[in-house]
C-alpha positions in Angstrom: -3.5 -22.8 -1.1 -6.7 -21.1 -1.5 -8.8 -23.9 0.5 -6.1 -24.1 3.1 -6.5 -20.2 3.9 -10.1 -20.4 4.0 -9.8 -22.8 6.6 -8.5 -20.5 9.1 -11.1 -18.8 8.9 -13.4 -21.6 10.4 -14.4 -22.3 14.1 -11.7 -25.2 14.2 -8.4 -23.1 14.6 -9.3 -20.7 17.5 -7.5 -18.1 16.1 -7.3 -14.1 17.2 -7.2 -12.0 14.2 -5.6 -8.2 14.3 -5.8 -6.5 10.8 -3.6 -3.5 10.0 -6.6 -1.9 8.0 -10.4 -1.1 8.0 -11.1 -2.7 5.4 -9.8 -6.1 6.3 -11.4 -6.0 9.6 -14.8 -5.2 8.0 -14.3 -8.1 5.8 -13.6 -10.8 7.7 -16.2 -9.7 10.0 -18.5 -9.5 6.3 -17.4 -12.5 4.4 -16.6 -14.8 7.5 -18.6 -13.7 10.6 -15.4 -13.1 12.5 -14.1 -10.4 14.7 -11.1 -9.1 14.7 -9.0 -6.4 16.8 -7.5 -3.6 14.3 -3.9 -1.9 14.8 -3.3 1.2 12.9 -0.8 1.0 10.4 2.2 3.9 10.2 5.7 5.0 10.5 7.9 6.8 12.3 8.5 10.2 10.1 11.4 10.9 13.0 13.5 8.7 10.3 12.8 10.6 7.4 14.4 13.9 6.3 12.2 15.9 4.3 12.4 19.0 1.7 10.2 20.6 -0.8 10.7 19.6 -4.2 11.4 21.4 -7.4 8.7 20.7 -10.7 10.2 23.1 -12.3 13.3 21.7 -13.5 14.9 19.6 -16.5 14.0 16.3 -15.6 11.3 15.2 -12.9 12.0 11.9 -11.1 9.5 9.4 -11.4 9.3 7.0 -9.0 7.4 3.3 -9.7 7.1 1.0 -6.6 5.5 -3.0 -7.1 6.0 -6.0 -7.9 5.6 -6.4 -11.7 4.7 -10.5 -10.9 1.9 -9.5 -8.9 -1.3 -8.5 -10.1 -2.9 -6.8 -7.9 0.2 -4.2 -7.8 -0.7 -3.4 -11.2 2.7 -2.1 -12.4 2.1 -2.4 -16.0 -0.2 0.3 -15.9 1.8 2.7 -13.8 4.8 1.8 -17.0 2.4 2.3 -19.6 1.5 5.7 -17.9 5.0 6.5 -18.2 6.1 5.1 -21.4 3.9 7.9 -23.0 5.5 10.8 -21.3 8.0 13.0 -22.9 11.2 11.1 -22.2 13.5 14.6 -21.9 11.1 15.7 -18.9 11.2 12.6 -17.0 13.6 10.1 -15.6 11.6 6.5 -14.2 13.2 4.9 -11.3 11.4 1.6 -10.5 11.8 0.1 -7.2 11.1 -4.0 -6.9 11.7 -6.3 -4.2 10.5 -9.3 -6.2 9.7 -8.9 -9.6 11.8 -7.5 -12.4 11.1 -5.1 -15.3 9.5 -6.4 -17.9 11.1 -6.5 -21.6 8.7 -3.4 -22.6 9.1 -1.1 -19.7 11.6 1.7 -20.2 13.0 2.9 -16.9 16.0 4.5 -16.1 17.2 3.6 -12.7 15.6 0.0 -11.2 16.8 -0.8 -7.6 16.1 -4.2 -6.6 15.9 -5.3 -3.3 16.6 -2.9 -1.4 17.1 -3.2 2.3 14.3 -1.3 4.4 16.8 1.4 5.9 17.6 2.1 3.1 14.6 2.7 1.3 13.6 6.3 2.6 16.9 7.6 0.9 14.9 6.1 -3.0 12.0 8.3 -1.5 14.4 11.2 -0.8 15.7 11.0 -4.5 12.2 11.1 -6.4 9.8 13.7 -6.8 6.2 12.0 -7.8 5.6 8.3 -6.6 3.1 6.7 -9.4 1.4 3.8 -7.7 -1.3 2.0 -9.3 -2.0 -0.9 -7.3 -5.7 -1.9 -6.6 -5.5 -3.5 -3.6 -3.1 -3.4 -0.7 -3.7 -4.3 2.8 -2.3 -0.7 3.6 0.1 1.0 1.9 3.1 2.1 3.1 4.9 3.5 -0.4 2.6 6.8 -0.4 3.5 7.2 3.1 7.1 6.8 3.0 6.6 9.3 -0.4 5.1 12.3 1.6 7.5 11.7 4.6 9.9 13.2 2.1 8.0 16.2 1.2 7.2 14.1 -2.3 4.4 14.0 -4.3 2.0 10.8 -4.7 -0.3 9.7 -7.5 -2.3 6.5 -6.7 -5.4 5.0 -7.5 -7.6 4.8 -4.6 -7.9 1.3 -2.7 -8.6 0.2 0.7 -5.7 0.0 2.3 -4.6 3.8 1.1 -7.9 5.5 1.3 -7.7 5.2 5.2 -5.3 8.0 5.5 -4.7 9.5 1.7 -7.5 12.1 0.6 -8.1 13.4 -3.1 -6.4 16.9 -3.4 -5.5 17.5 0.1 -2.3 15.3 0.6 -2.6 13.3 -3.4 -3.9 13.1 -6.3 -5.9 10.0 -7.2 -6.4 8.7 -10.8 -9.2 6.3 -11.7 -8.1 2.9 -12.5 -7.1 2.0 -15.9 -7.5 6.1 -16.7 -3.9 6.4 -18.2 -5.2 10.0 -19.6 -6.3 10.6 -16.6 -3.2 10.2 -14.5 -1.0 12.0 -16.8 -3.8 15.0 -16.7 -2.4 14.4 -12.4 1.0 14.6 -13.3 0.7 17.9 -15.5 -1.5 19.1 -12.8 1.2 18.5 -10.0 4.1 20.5 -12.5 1.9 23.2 -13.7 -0.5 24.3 -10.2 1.4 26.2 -8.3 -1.4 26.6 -5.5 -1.9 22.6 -5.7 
């Protein structure tokens, strides 16, 4: 499958490439000399309802978004972030359209498939989104997050650093870090300025 995608990136095909990212338009033009014409990425936050959320109460919902057969999402981490904090102060919701939980993961609420309309209302219903994927093309589940009023955690990759920025509108943890992005998620509960 490999050799038959790299092929379409050869004279042969005449094909127009439009990337949804930065990132991918630098690197075809990088790896494979060719251009490309780039179409930002977004959403409509006219279909989202938003509100300020609460940290400051029994149980903060957790929100984990990926597909646990796919590595690049890197959901194990974001459930082995999870599956060392305090259990009474937390509830983990995970949210799959392909893969499922795996036997180890301990989450209270998984959604499966769920159809895009009604995905926003999952957003609406968590307060921190934990994503930990290392590379994405752009996206969308930190977006969808703060359209919400939510609060996101990620680990910095192309296809979010393009609109997500340290401290201003996230907090990002460094990949692997699990100390690191539960220092984040303390930091989100106990900074009242933040």
């Amino acid at each position: 499958m490999k050799i038959i995608a790299e092929k379409t990136y050869s004279t042969l095909f005449g094909v127009e490439y439009i990337t949804i990212s930065t990132w991918c338009k630098d690197r075809l033009w990088n790896k494979y000399n060719k251009s490309s014409r780039y179409a930002p990425n977004g959403i409509n936050f006219y279909n989202y309802t938003s509100y300020k959320r609460n940290l400051n109460k029994n149980k903060i919902r957790l929100l984990i978004e990926g597909d646990s057969k796919s590595y690049y999402k890197n959901v194990d981490e974001s459930f082995k972030i999870v599956n060392m904090l305090d259990k009474n102060k937390f509830e983990i919701w995970y949210l799959s359209y392909n893969g499922i939980p795996k036997y180890w993961y301990k989450v209270d609420n998984f959604l499966y498939k769920v159809p895009y309309e009604k995905v926003k209302d999952i957003y609406l219903q968590c307060d921190i989104l934990l994503k930990s994927s290392w590379l994405e093309s752009f996206s969308y589940p930190p977006l969808e997050m703060m359209a919400t009023g939510g609060f996101c955690i990620v680990v910095a990759n192309g296809g979010n650093r393009e609109y997500l920025k340290n401290n201003v509108n996230c907090l990002f943890y460094e990949l692997g870090n699990y100390k690191d992005a539960i220092n984040c998620i303390q930091r989100l509960i106990l900074d009242k300025s933040l």
